[in-house]
Structure formats: structure tokens, C-alpha cells
MIKEZA-567875 format. One record per residue (C-alpha): residue in three letters; x, y, z. Coordinates in Angstrom, 2 decimals, m for minus. Example, Ala and Ser with C-alpha at 12.3 -4.5 7.8 and 13.67 -1.06 7.14 Angstrom:
+---------+---------+---------+---------+
| residuo |       u |       v |       w |
+---------+---------+---------+---------+
|     ALA |   12.30 |   m4.50 |    7.80 |
|     SER |   13.67 |   m1.06 |    7.14 |
+---------+---------+---------+---------+
***
This chain:
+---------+---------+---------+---------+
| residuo |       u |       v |       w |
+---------+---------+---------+---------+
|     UNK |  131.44 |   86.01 |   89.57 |
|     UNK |  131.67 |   82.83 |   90.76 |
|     UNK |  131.05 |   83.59 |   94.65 |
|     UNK |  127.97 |   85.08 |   93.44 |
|     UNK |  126.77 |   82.38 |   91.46 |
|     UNK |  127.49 |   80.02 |   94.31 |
|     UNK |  125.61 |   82.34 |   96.48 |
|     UNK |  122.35 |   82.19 |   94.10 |
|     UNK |  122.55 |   78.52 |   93.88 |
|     UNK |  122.45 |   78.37 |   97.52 |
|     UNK |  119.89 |   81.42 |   97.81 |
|     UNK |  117.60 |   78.94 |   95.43 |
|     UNK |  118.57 |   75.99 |   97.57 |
|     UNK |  116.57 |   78.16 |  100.62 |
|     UNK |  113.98 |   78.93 |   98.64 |
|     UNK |  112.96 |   75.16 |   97.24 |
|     UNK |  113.51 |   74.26 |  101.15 |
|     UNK |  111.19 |   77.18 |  101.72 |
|     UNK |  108.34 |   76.22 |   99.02 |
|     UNK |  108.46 |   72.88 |   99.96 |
|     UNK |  107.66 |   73.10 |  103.51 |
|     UNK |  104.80 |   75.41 |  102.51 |
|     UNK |  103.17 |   73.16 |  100.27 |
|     UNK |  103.68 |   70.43 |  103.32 |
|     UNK |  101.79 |   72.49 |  105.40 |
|     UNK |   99.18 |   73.53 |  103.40 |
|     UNK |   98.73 |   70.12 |  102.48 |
|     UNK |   98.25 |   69.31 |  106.53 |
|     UNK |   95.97 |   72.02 |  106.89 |
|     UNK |   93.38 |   70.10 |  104.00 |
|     UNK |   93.46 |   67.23 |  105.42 |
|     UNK |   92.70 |   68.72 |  108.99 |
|     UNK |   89.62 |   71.11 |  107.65 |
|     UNK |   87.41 |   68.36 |  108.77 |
|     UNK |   89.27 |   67.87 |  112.26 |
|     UNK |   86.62 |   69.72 |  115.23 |
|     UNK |   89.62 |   70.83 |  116.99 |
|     UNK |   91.22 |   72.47 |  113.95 |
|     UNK |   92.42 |   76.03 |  114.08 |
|     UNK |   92.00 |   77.02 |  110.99 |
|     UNK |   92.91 |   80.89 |  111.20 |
|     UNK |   95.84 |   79.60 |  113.27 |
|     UNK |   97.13 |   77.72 |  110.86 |
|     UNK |   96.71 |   80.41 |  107.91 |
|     UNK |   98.35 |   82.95 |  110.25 |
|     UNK |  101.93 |   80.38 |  110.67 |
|     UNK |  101.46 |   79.93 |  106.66 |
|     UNK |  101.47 |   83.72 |  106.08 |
|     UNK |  104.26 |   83.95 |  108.36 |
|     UNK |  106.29 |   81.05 |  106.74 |
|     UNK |  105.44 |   83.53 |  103.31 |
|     UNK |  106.62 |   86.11 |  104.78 |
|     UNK |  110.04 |   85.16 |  106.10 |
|     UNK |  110.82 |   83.72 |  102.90 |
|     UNK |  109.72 |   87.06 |  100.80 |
|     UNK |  112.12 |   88.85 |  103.07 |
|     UNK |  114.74 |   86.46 |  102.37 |
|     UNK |  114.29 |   87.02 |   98.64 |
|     UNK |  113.94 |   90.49 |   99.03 |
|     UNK |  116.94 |   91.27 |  101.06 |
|     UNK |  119.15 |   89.08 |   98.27 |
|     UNK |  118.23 |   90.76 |   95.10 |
|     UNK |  118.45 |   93.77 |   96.55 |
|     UNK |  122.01 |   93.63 |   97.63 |
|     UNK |  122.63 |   91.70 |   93.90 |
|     UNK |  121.36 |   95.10 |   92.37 |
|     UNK |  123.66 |   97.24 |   95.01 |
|     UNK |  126.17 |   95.25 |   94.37 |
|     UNK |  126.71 |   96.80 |   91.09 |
|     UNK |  127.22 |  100.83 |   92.16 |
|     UNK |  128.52 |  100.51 |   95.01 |
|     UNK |  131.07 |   98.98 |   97.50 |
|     UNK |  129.20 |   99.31 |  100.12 |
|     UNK |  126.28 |   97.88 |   99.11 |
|     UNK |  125.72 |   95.68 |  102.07 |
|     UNK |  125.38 |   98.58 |  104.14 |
|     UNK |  123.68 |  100.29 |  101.93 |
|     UNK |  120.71 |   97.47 |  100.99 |
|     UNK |  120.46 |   97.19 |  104.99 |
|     UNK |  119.33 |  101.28 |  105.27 |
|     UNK |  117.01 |  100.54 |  102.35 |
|     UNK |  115.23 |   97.73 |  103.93 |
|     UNK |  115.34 |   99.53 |  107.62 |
|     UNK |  114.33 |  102.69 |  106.06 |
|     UNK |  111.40 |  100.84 |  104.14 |
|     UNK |  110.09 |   98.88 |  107.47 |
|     UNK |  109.86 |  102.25 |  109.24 |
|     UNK |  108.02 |  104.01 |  106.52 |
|     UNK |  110.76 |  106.38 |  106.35 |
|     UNK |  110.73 |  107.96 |  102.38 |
|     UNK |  114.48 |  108.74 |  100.94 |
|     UNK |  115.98 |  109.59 |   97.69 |
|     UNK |  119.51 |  108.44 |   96.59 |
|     UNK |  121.35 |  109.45 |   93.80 |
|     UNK |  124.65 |  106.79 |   93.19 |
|     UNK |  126.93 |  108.27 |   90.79 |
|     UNK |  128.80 |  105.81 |   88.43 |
|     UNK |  131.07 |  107.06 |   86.10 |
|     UNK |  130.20 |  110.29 |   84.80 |
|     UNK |  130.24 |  113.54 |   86.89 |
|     UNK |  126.25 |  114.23 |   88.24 |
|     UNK |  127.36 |  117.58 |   90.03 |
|     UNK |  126.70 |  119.78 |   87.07 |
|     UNK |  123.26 |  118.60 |   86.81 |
|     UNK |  122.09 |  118.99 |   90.64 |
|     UNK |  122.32 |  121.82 |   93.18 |
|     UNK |  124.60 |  120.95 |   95.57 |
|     UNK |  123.34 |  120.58 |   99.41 |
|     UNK |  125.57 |  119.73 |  102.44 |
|     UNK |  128.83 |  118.27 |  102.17 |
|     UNK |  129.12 |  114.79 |  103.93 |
|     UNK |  132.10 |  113.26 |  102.64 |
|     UNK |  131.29 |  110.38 |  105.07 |
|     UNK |  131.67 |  106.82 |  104.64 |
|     UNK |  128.73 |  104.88 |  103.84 |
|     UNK |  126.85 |  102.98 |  106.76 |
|     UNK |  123.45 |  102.39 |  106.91 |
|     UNK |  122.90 |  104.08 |  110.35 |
|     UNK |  124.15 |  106.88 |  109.07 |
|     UNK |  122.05 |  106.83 |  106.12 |
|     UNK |  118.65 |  106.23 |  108.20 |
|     UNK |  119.43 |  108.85 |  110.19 |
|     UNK |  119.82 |  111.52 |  107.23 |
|     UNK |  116.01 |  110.36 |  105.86 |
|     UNK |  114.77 |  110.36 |  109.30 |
|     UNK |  112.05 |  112.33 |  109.73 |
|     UNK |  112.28 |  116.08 |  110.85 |
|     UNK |  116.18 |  115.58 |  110.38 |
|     UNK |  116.97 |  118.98 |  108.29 |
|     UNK |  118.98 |  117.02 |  106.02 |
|     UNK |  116.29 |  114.32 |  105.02 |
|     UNK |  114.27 |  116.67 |  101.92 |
|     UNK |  116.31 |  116.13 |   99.02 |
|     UNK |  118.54 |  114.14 |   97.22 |
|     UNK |  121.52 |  112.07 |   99.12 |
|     UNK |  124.84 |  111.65 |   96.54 |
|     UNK |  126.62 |  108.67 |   96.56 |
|     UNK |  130.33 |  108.07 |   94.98 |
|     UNK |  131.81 |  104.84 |   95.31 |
|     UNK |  131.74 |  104.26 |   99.25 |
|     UNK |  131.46 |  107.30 |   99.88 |
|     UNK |  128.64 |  109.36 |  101.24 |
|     UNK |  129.07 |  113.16 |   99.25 |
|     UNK |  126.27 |  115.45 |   99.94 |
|     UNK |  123.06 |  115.30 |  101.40 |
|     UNK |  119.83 |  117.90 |  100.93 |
|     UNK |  120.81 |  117.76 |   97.31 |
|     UNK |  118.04 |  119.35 |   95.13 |
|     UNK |  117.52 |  117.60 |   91.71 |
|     UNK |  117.02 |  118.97 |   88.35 |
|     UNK |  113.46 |  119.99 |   87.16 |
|     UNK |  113.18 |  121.09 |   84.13 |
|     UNK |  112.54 |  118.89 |   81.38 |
|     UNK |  115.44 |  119.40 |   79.24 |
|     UNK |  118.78 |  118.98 |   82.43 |
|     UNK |  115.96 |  116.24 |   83.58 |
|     UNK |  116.12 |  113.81 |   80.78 |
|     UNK |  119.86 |  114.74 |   80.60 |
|     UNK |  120.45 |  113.94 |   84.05 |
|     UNK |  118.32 |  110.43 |   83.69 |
|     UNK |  119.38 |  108.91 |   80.53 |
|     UNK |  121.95 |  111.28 |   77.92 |
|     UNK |  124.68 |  112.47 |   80.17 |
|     UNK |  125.44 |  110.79 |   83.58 |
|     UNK |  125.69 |  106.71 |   83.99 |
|     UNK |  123.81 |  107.02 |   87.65 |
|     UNK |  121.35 |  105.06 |   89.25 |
|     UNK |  118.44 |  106.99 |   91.80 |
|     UNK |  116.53 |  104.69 |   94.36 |
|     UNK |  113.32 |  106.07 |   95.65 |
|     UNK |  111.35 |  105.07 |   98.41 |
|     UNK |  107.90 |  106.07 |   98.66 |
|     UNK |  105.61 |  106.53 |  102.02 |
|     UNK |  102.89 |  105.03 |  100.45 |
|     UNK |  103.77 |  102.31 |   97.56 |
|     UNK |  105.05 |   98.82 |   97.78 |
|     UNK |  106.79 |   98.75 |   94.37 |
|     UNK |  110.14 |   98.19 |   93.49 |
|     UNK |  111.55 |   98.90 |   89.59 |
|     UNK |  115.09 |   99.82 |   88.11 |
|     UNK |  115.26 |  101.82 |   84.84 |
|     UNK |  117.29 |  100.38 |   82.05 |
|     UNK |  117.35 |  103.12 |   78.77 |
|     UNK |  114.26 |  103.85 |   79.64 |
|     UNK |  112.65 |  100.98 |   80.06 |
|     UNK |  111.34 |   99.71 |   83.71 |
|     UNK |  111.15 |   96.31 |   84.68 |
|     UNK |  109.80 |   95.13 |   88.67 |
|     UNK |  112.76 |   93.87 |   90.79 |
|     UNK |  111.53 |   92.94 |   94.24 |
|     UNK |  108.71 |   94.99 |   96.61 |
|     UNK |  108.95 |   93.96 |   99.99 |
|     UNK |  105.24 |   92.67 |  100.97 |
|     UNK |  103.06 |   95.48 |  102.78 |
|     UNK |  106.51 |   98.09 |  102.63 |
|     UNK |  106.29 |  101.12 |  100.55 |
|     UNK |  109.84 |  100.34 |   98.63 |
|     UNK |  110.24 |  101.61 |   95.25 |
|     UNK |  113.50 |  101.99 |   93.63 |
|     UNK |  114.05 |  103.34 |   90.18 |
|     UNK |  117.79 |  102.78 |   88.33 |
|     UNK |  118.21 |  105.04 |   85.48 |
|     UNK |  121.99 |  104.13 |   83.45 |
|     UNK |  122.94 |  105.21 |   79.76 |
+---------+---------+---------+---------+
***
């Protein structure tokens, strides 16, 4: 607990450094609007980068914070997320917690692997017989992929919120949201700017 505060105060540390030297240069690029040799689409285009790299800092932390939580190998696993997302690559992940999620899915192809995030990006890769369904995580541990998830209302809400303590991530082809699922109620975490990312955490 205390590494990861330390690691927050230092993650907010970046970020002041980051906002600061922002609000520098925007503040040179005012008082240059007036200058005949000013490039003024130049100098939006190094702001919007200086945006960018810090949005991907902040994305790539609270991402791993929310890993952190189901799974050991959440560094890996919050690396295939944000490589999967840059490529446009969709996936859907299904960490088990607790509580056994078996009974409520139909079971695809046995992996038993450990987790690494090459290994994971090349399951959701596209054309990759293994990348339509559902990919079950336990622990570090890599269980099943092609896994077909339940559809009828009644195992649905079961499998979401009454019987298992799991958490699904979801990433879309074509949004650029990012949400986790507490009892039902969804809050934004972090969407990574012009990647379609969405993530969705369901736990009882």
C-alpha cells in the first residue's frame, strides 16, 4: 500500500511537471501570435503532442492501478490492453476472482498458459481462430480462450452481478471509452485519446 501511494505521489509529481510546461508554452505561443515569423500550426502541433504524451502517461498508470487488483500479472496484462487498443485490435477478457465462472460460460480451448501480453495480442489478433470469444483469466494464469459467454438474461445477470466476483474488459473497434462496473453502477476510468478502449468491471 505504501509503494503504491509513493508511486501516485510521484505519478502526480509528472503530471504537475507536465501541466506546467504546457501552460509555459501556451503562454509563449500568445505572446508570439503577433511575431511574422510565427508558426502557429507548428506550435499547436508540439502542444498536442506534449497532451498527448502526458494522456498516455496517465492512461498507462490507472490502468495498471485497476489490473493491479485481479491479477498478478497485471503489468503484462495492462501492456496487451494498451498494444491491443493502439492497433485497433477488439478483445474480450473475462478475470475470474474468487468464485468459480466455469458454470456460467461454455468452455473454449484450454490454454493453461502463463499470462504475457504477447501472448495475449496474439490470441485477439485478427483472423487468429482463437480471437471470437471470451479469453478466461485465473490468477496469472491464462485458462481458456474462444470462450462463449452467457446470453440469456437470467445466467447473464447471474454471471455479471449475483453469482461470480469477476471483472470483463472489453475493447471495442470503434469507441474510445473506458468504464468499470461497480454493483451495477459505471463510472469512466481512463480512454486513451483517439483509441477505441473500453473496459467494463462487473464485481458483487
Amino acid at each position: 500500500m505504501i509503494n503504491r501511494t509513493n508511486e501516485e505521489a510521484q505519478f502526480k509529481v509528472g503530471m504537475r511537471t507536465h501541466l506546467m510546461k504546457i501552460m509555459k508554452d501556451a503562454s509563449d505561443i500568445i505572446d508570439s501570435l503577433d511575431e511574422i515569423e510565427q508558426c502557429l500550426l507548428c506550435d499547436l502541433e508540439s502542444l498536442h503532442d506534449e497532451f498527448n504524451e502526458m494522456h498516455a502517461e496517465a492512461s498507462s498508470f490507472y490502468l495498471q492501478s485497476y489490473m493491479e487488483e485481479y491479477t498478478p500479472g497485471f503489468a503484462q496484462f495492462s501492456l496487451a490492453i494498451e498494444n491491443l487498443s493502439k492497433q485497433k485490435h477488439g478483445a474480450l477478457i473475462v478475470i475470474q476472482r474468487r468464485d468459480e465462472v466455469e458454470d456460467f460460460i461454455q468452455r473454449g480451448t484450454n490454454l493453461h498458459a502463463k499470462i504475457s501480453a504477447s501472448l495475449i495480442e496474439s490470441i485477439f489478433y485478427p483472423g487468429n481462430p482463437l480471437h471470437d470469444g471470451a479469453l478466461l483469466v485465473k490468477e496469472n494464469t491464462l485458462v481458456s480462450a474462444a470462450n462463449v459467454l452467457p446470453l440469456t438474461s437470467k445466467k447473464s445477470q447471474s454471471f455479471s452481478r449475483d453469482k461470480t466476483q469477476s471483472c470483463d474488459w472489453t475493447l471495442w473497434h470503434d469507441r474510445c471509452t473506458c468504464s468499470r462496473r461497480f454493483r451495477g453502477n459505471r463510472e469512466n476510468v481512463i480512454c486513451e485519446r483517439r483509441r477505441p478502449l473500453s473496459a467494463h468491471c462487473k464485481r458483487a
